[in-house]
DOMARTI-785059 format. One record per residue: residue in three letters; x, y, z of N, C-alpha, C, O, CB in turn. Coordinates in steps of 0.001 Angstrom, whole numbers, plus 500000, padded with zeros to 6 digits. Glycine has a CB too. Example, Ala and Ser with C-alpha at 12.3 -4.5 7.8 and 13.67 -1.06 7.14 Angstrom:
% residues 2
ALA513190494310507800512300495500507800513200496700507800514236496681508465511308495527509046SER512850497750507080513670498940507140512900500030507870513409501138508039514084499402505725
***
This chain:
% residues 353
UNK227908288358704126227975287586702881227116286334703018227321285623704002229448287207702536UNK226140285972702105225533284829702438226264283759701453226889283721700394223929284965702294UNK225779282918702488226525281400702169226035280493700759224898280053700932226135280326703577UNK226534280169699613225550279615698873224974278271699762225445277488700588226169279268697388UNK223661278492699078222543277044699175223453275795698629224045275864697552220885277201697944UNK223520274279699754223726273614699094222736272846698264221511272795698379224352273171699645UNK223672272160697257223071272082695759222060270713695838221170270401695047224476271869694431UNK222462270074696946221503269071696884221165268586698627221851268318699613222177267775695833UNK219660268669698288218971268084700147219007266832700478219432266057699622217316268257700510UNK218728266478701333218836265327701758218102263992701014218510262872700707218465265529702979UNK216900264646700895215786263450700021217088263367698984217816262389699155213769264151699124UNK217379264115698136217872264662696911219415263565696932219835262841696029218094266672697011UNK219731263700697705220915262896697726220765261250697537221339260403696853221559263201699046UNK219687261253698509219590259396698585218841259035697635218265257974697876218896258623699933UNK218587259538696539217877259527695949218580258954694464218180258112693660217281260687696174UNK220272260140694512221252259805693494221440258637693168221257257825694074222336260172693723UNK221906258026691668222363257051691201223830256541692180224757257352692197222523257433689709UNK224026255057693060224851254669693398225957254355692429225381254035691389224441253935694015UNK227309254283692241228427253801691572229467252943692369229824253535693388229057254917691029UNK229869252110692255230896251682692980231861252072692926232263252255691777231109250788692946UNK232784252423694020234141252966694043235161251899694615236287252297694912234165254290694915UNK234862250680694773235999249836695419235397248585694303234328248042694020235951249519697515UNK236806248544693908236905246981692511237345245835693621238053246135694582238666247136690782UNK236842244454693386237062243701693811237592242265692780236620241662692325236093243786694560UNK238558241850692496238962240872691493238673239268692582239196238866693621240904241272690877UNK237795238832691847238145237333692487239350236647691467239248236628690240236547236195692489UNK240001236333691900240850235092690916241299233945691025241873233573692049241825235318690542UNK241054232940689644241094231734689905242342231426688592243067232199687966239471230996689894UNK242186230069688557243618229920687428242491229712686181242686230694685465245070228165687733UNK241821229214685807241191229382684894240830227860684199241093226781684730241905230364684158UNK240150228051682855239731226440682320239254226763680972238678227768680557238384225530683271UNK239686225498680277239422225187678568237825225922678310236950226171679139239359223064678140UNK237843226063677363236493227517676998235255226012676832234119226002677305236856229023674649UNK236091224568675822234963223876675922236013222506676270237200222704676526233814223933674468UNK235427221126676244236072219938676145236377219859675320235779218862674915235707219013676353UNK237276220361674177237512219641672959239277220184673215239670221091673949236413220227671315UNK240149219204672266241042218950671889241887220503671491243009220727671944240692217944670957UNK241493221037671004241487222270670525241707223733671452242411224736671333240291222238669915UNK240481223141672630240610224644673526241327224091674676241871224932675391239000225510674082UNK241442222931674995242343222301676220243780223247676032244309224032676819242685220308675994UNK244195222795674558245817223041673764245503224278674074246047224497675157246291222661671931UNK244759225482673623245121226949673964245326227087675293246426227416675735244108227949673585UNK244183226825676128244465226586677270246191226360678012246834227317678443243644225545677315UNK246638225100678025247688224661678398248844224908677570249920224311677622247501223519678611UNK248571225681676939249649226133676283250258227914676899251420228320676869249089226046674621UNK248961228701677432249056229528677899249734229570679590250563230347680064247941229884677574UNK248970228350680260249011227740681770250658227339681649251513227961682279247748226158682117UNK250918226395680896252187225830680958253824226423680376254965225962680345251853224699680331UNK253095227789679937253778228601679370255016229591680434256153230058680365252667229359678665UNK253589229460681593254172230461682439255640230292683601255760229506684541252948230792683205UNK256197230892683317257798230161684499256812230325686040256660229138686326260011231774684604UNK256437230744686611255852230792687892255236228987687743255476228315688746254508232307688067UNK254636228385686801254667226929686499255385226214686132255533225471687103254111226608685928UNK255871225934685526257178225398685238258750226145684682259243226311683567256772224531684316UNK259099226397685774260424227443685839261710227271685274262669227853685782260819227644687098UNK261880226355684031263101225597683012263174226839682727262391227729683060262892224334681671UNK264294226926681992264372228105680946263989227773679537264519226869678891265794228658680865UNK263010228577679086262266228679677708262831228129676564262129227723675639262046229985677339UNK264565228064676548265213227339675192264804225860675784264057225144675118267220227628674833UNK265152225564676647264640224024677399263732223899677126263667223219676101264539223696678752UNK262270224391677720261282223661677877260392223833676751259804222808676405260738223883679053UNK260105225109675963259608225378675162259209224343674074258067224211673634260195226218674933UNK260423223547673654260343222371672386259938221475673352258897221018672880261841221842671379UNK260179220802674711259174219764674916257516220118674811256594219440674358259478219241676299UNK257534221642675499255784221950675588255380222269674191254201222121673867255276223398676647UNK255991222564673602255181222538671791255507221369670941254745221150669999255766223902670664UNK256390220684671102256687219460670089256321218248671046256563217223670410258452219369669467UNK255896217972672161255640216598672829254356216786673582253357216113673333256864216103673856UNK254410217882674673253292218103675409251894218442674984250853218022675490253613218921676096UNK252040219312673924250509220189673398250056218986672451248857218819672225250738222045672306UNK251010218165671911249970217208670893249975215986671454249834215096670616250414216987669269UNK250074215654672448249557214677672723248361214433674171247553213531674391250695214009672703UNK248831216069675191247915215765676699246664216239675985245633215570676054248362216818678416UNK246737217672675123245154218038674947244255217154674584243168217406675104244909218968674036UNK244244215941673706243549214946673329243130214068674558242082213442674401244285214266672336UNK243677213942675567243422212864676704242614214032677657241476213879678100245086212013677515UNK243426215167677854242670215906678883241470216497678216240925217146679108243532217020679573UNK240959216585677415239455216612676650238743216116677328238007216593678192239195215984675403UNK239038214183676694238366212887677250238167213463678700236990213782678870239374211335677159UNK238677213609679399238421213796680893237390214646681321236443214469682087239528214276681524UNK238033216249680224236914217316680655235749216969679933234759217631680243237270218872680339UNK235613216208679153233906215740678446232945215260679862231838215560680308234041213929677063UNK234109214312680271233406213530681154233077214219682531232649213552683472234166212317681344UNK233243215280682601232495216163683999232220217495683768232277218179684790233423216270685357UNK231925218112682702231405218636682052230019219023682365229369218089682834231616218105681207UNK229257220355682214228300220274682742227115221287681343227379222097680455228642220824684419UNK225994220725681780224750221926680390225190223401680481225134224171679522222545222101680928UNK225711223795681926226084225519681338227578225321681403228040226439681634225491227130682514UNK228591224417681308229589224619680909230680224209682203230382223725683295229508225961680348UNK231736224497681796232746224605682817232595224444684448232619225515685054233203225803682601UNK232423223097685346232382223189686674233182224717687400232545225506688098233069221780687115UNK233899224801687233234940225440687538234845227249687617235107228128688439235875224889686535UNK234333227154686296233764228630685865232338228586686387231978229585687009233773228961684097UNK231388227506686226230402227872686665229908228202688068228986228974688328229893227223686239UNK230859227314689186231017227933690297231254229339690486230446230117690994231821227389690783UNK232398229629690053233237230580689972232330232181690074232340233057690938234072230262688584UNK231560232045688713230717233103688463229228232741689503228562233727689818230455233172686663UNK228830231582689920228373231848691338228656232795692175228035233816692471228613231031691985UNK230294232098692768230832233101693691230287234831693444229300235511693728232508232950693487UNK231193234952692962231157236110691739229588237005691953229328238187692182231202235162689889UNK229043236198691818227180236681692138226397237118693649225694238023694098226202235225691758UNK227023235843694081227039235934695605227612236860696202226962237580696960227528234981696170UNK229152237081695969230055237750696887229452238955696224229576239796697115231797237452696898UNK228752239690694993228515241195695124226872241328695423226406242467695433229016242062693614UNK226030240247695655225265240410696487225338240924697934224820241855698550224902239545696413UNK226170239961698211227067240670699893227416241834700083226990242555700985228450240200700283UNK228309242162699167228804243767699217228209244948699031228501246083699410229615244003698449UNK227208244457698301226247245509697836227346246561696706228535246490696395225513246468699446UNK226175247530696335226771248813695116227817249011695835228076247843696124225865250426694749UNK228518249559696280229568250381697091230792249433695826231670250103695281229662250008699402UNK230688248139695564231797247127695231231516247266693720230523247904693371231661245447695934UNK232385246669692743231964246179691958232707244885691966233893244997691655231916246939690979UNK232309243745692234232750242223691696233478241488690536232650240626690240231810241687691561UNK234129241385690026234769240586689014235097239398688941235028238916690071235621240940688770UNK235463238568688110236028237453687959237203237663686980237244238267685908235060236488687569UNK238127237000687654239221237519686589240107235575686747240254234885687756240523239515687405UNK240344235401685865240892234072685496242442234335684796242637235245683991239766233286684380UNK243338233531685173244763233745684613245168233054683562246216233498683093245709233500685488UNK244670232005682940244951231438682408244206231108680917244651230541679919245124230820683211UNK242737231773681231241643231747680347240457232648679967240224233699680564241192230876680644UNK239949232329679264238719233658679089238242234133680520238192233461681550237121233082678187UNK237807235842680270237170236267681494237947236405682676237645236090683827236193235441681794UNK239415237130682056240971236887682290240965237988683679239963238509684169242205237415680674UNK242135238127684049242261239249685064242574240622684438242348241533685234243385238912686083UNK243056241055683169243383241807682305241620242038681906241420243171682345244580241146681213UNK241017241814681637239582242247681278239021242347682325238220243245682067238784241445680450UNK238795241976683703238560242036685344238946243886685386238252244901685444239985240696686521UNK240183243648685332240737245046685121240445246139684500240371247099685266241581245013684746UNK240168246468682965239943246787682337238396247465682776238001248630682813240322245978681544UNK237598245878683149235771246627683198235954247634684512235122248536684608234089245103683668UNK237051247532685589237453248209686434237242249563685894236231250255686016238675247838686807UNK238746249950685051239251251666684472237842251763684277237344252572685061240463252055682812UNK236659250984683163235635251798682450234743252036683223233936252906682893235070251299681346UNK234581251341684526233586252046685405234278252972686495233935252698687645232673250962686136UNK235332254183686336235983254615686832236323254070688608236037254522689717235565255730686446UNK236858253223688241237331252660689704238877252591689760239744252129689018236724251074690017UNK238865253184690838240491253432690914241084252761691674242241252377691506240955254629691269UNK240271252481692769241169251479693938240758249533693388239780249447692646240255251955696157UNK241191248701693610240925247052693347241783246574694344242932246860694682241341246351691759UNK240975245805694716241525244356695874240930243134694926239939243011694206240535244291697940UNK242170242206695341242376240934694473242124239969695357242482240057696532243773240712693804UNK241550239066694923241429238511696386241749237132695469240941236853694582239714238735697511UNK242845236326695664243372235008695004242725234208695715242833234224696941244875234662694988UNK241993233426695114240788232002695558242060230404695639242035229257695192239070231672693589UNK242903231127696366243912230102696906244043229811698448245068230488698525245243230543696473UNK243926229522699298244134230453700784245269229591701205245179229132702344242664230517702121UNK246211229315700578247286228533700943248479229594699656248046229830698529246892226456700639UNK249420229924699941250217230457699434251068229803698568251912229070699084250671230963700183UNK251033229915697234252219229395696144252608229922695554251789230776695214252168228654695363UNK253470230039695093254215230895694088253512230428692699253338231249691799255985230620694119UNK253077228933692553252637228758691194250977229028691088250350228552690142253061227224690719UNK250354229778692065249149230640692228248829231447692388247989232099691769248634230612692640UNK249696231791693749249138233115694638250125234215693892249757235357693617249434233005696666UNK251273233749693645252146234833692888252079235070691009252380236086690383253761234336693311UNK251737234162690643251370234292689585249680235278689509249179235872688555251473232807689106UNK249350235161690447248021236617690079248604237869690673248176238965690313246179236432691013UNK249448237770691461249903239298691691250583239479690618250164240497690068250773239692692960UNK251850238762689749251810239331688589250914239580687254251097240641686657252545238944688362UNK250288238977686928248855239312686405248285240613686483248155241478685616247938238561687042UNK247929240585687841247284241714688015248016242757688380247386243710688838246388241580688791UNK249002242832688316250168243949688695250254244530686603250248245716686272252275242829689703UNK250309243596685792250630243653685029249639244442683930250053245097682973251033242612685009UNK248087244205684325247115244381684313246698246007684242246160246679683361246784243639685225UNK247132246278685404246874247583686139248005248248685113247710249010684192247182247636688071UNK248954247945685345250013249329684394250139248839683042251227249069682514251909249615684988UNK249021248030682153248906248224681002249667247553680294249721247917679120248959249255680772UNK250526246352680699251594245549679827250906244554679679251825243743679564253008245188680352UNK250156244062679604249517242529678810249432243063677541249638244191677092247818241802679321UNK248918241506676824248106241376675344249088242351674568248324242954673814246214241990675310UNK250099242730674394250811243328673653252063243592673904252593243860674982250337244169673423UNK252591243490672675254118243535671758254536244642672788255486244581673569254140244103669705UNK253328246021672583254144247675672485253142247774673364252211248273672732254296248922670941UNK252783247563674552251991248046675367252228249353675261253275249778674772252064247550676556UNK250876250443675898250644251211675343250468251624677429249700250921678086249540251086673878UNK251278252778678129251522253033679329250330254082679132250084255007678359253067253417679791UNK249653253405680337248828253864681215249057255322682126249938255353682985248740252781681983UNK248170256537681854248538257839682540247720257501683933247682258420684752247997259387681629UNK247107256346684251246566256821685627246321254827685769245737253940685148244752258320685636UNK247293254982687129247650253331687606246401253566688926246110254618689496249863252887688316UNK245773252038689158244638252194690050245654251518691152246636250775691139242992251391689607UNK244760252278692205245693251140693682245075250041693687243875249788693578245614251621695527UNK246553248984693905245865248012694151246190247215695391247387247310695662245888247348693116UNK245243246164696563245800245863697255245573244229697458244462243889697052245615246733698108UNK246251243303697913246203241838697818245740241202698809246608241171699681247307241297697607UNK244923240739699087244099239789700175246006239170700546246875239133699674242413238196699240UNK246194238811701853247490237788702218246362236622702576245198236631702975248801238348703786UNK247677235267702090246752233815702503245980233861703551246302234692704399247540232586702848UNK245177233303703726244272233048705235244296231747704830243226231520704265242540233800705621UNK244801231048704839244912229106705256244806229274706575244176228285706950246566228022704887UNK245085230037707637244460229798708906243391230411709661242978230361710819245241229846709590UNK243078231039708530242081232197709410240749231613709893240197230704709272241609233573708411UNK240287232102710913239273230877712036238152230723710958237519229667710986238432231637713966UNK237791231781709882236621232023709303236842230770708361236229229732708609236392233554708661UNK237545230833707487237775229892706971237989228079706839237980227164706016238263230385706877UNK238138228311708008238005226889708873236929226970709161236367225967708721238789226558710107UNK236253227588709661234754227687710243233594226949709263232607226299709606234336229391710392UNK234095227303707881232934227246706911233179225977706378232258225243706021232842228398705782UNK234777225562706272235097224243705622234263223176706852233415222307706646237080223983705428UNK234783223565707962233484222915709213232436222362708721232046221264708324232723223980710167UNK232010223652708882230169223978708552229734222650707431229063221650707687229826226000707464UNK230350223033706188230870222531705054230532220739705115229572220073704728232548223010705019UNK231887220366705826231840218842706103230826217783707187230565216583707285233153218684706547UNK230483219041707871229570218588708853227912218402708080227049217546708273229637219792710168UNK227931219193707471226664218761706073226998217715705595226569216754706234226496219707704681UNK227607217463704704227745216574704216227814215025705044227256214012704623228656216992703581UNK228429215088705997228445213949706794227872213515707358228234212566708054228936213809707326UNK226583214028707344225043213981707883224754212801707094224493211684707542223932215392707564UNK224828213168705811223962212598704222224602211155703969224324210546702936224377213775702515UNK225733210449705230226178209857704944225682208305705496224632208507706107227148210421705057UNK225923207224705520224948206006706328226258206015707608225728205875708710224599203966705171UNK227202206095707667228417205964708837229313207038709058229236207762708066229372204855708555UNK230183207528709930231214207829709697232386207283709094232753206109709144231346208092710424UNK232937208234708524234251207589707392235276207073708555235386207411709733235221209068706130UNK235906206224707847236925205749709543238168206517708884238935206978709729237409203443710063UNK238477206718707729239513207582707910239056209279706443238494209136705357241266206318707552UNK239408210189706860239667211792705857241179211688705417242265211445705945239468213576706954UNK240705211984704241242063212379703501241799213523703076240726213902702608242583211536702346UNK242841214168703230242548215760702779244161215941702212245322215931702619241989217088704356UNK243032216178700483244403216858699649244386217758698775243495218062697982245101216051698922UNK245902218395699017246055219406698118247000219203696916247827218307696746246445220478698832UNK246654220340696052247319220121695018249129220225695518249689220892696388246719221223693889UNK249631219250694525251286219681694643251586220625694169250782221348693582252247218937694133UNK253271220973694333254392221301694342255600220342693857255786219233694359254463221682695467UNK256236220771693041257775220167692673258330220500693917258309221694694215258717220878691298UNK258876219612694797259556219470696519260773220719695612261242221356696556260461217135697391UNK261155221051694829262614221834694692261662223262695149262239224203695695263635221819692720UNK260446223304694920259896224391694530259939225046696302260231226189696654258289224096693587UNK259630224135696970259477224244698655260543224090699230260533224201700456258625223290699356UNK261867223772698509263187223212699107263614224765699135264123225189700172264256221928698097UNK263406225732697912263783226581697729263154228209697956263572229250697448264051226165696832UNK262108228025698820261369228926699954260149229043699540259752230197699706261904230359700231UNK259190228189698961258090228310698542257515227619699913257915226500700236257847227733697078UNK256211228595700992255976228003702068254507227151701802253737226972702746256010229084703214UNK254256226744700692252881225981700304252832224613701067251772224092701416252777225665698597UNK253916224144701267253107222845702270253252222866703414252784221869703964253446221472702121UNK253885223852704311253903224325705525251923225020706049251239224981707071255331225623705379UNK251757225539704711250605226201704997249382225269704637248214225647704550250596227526704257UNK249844224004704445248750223000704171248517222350705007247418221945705386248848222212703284UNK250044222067705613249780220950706904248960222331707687247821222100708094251623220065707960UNK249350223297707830248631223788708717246943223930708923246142223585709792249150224777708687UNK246889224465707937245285224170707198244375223174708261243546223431709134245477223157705430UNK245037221754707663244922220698707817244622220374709524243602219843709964246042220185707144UNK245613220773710201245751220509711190244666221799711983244445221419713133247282220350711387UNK244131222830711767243442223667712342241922222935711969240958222953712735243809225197711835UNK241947222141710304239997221863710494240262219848711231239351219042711417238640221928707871UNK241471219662711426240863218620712175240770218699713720240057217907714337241541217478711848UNK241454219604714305241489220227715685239611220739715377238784220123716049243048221807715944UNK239325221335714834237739222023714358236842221240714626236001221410715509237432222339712858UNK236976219804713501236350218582713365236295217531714662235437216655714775237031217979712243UNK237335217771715588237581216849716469238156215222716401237834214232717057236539216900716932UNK239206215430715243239149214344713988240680213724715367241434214605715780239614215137711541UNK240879212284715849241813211775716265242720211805715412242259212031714293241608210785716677UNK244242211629715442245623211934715112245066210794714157244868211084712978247098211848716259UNK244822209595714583245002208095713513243608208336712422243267207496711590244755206128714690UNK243002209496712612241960209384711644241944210319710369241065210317709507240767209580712353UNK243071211117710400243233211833709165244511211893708345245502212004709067242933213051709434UNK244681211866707497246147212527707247245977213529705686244956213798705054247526211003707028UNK247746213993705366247347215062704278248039214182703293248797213250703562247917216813704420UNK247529214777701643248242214268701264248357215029699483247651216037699498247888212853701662UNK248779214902698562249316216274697736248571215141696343248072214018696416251684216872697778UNK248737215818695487247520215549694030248428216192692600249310217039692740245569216833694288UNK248126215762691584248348216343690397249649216063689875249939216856688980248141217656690481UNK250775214986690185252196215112689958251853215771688724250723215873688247253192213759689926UNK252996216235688225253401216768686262254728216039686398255105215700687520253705219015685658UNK255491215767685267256660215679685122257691214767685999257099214091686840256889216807685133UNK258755214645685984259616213550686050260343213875687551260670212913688245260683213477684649UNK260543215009687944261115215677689182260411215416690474259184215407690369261130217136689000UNK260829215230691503260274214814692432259308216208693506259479217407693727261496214000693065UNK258265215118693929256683216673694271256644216197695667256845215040696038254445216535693236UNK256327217346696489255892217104697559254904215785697853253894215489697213255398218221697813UNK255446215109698943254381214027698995253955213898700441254354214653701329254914212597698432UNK253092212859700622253207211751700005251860212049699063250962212774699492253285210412701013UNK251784211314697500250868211369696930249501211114697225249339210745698388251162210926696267UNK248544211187696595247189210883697133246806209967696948245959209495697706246307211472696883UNK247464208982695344247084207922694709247758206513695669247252205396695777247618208118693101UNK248998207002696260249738206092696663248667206291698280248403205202698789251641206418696501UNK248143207425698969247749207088699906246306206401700112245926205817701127247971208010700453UNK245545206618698842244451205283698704244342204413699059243781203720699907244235204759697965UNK245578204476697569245753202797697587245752202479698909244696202567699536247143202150696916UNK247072202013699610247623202168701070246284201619701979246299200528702548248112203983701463UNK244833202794702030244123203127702861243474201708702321243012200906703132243489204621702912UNK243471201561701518242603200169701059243345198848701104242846197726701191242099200269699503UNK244360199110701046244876197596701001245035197388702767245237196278703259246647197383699943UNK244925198464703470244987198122704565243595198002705389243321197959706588245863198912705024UNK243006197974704447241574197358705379240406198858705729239423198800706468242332196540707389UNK240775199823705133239840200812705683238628200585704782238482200492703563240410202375705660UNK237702200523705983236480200235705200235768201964704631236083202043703444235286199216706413UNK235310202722704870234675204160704901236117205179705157236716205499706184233340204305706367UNK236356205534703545237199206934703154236512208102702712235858208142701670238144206725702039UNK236673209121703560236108210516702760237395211499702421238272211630703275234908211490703859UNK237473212087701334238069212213700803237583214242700354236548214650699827238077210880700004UNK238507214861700717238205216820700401239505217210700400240498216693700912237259217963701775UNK239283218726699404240160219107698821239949220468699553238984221080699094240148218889697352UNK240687221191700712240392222204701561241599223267700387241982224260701004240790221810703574UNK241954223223699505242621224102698898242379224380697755243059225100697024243619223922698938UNK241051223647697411240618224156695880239137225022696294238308224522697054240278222552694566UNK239013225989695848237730226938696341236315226692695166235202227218695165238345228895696290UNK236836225833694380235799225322693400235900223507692387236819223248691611235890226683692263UNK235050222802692614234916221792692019235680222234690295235466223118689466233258221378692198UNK236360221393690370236764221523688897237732220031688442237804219066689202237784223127688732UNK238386220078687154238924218700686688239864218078687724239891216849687801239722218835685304UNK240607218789688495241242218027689585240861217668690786241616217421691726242115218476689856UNK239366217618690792238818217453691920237545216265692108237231215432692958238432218779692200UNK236981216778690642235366216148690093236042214888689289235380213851689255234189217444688782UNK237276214914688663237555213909687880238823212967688723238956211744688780237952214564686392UNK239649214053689321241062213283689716240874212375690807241206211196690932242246214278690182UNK240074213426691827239942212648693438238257211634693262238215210520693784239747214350695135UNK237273212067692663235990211383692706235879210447691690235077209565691996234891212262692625UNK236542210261690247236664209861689489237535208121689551237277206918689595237047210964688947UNK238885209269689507240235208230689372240361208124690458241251207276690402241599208561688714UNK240191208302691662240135207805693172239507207365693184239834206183693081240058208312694191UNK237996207560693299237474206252693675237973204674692376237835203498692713235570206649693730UNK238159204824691901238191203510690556240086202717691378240380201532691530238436204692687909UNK240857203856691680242263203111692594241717202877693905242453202265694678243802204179692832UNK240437203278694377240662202451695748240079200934695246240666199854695299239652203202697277UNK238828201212694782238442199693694368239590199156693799239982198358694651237228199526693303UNK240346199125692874241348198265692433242278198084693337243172197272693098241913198642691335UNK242252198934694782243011198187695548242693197454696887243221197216697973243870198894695723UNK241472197217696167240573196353697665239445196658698323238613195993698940241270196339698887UNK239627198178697984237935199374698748236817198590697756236931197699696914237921201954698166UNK235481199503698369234091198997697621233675200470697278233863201347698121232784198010698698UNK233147200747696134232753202024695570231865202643696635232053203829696905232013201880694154UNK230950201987697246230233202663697975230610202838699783230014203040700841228983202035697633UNK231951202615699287232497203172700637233503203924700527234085204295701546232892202255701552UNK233997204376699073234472206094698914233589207125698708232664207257697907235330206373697765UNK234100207938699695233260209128699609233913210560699301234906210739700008232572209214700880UNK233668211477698561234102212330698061233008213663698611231781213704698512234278211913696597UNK233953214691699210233233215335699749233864216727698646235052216977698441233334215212701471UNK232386217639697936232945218641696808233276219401697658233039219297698862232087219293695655UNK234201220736696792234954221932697389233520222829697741232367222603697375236223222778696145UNK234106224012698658233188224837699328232476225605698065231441226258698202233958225843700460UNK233025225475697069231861226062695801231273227461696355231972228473696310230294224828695529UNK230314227476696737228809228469696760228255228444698079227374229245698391227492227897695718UNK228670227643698830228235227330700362228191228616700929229026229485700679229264226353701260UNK227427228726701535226989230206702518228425230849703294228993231941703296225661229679704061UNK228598229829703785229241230417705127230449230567704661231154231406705222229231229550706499UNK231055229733703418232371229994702678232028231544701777233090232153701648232772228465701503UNK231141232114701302230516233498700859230651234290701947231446235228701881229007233494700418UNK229916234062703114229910235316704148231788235682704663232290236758704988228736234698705829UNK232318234531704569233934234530705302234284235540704425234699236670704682235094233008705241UNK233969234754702847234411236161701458234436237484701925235325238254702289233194236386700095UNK233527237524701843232391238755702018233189239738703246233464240847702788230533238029702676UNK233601239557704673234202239551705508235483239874705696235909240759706437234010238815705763UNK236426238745704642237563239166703880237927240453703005239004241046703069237656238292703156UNK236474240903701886236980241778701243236894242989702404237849243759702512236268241930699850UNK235970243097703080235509244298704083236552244365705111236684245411705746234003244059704844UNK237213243480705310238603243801706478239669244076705302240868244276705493239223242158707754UNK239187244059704372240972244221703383240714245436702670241356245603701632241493242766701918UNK239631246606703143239819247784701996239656248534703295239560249761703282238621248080700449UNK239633248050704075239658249620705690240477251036705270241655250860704959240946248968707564UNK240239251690705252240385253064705095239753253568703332239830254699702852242175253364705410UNK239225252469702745238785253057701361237680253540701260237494254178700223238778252266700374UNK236649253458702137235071253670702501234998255223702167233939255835702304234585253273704307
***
């Protein structure tokens, strides 16, 4: 019996159109479509909506966030986002979709790349979606957090859990006959790569500088302390962070410390704050503060406006000289924070090849 001829030779093969078979979601929390008054409120109305953010129960909180909160922060947080604002738009997003560019440069065809945002356009539900239409069945998520929170890292696994079996954007969701696998990057707040690049990272920058800073502050966003009282391990995994890039840096015990950003609301947040540790750093005589945010993976309003902005303006008012705060931006687009990516997704789909 002869064997059929196979149907295609070798030239013939490499020759075929590539497709990607492994989805890759980057995700971030997301940002107002423009500065105005208008898209802030959709925005934070969606963000602040979510219990993984503020966890009251909905008869509670609901009438403060629609009758007190939405008409009066969107108007101020505008003013802010006007003011760091950029010609193609959104710091935040515009990084973002950097990444996004970069990291499927890295991967090459085999991937397809996404950006998926939780909170705003160019969502994780449409991430998803361009997934099914380019028949991709498997997706790794990879949360652009590397410190673990429940009001981040778990809020995109539901997202994207939610995503995948077809319950967003609708009343009557409409069930899905074919669910894609999906699998979740776990935090790396310690992973050597990651430290490696925030390294890399600060050691640039500190080149560009006329001195060394006599003291780093390195902060992350808060937590409501109930939120960590009650098994959320986000500032366990900060100090740690923390303590692996100054062991990295070679930074003495008296030359760094951590410290938390963003209070909301009336309840007490992990501290000590960042504003109170400025101040502090200035009234006590530190001449040269540098100042990074090792838990935000992109320049955006709490970073470009909160720490470079309204930090530097509280240290001067509490004794510093403008040109001796220094603000060092998030790893953005930096190489070596891309290749770690890059690295990450390829150790997190082993057996999908």
């Amino acid at each position: 019996m002869v064997e059929n001829k196979a149907k295609y030779d070798t030239k013939e093969l490499l020759s075929l159109p590539t497709h990607p078979s492994i989805g890759v979601i980057l995700a971030q929390i997301g940002t107002p479509a423009r500065p105005d008054a208008k898209a802030v409120r959709s925005y934070l109305r969606r963000f602040l909506s979510d219990r993984r953010i503020v966890d009251r129960s909905p008869w509670l909180w609901q009438p403060i966030l629609q009758g007190i909160i939405l008409r009066t922060r969107p108007r101020k947080s505008a003013r802010l986002y006007r003011q760091i604002w950029t010609e193609e738009g959104s710091p935040l997003l515009v990084h973002s979709f950097r990444q996004q560019s970069a990291l499927q440069d890295r991967l090459g065809p085999k991937f397809q790349v996404e950006l998926g945002l939780a909170y705003s356009e160019h969502s994780i539900e449409r991430a998803m979606l361009r997934m099914e239409q380019a028949g991709i069945g498997r997706v790794l998520v990879v949360p652009l957090f590397p410190q673990y929170s429940s009001t981040t890292t778990a809020s995109v696994y539901d997202q994207a859990c939610f995503a995948a079996l077809g319950r967003t954007g609708s009343k009557a969701p409409t069930l899905k006959r074919h669910v894609p696998t999906l699998r979740f990057v776990e935090p790396y707040y310690k992973d050597p790569g990651y430290i490696t690049a925030m390294k890399a990272h600060l050691l640039r920058h500190m080149e560009r500088l006329n001195r060394e800073p006599d003291r780093v502050v390195l902060s992350f966003h808060g937590i409501p302390k109930r939120y960590a009282d009650t098994g959320d391990p986000y500032p366990e995994h900060c100090m740690e962070t923390a303590r692996l890039l100054a062991e990295a840096m070679g930074w003495r015990e008296n030359r760094w410390q951590v410290a938390f950003q963003s209070r909301f609301g009336p309840e007490a947040w992990v501290g000590p704050s960042t504003d109170d540790v400025i101040g502090s750093l200035a009234e006590r005589g530190v001449a040269h503060l540098l100042i990074f945010a090792p838990g935000f993976a992109a320049d955006c309003l709490e970073t470009l406006h909160e720490l470079d902005i309204e930090g530097r303006d509280h240290f001067c008012a509490s004794g510093g000289r403008t040109e001796q705060f220094h603000y060092a931006p998030c790893l953005n687009d930096q190489p070596e924070w891309l290749d770690f990516l890059a690295g990450l997704v390829e150790r997190n789909v082993g057996g999908w090849e």
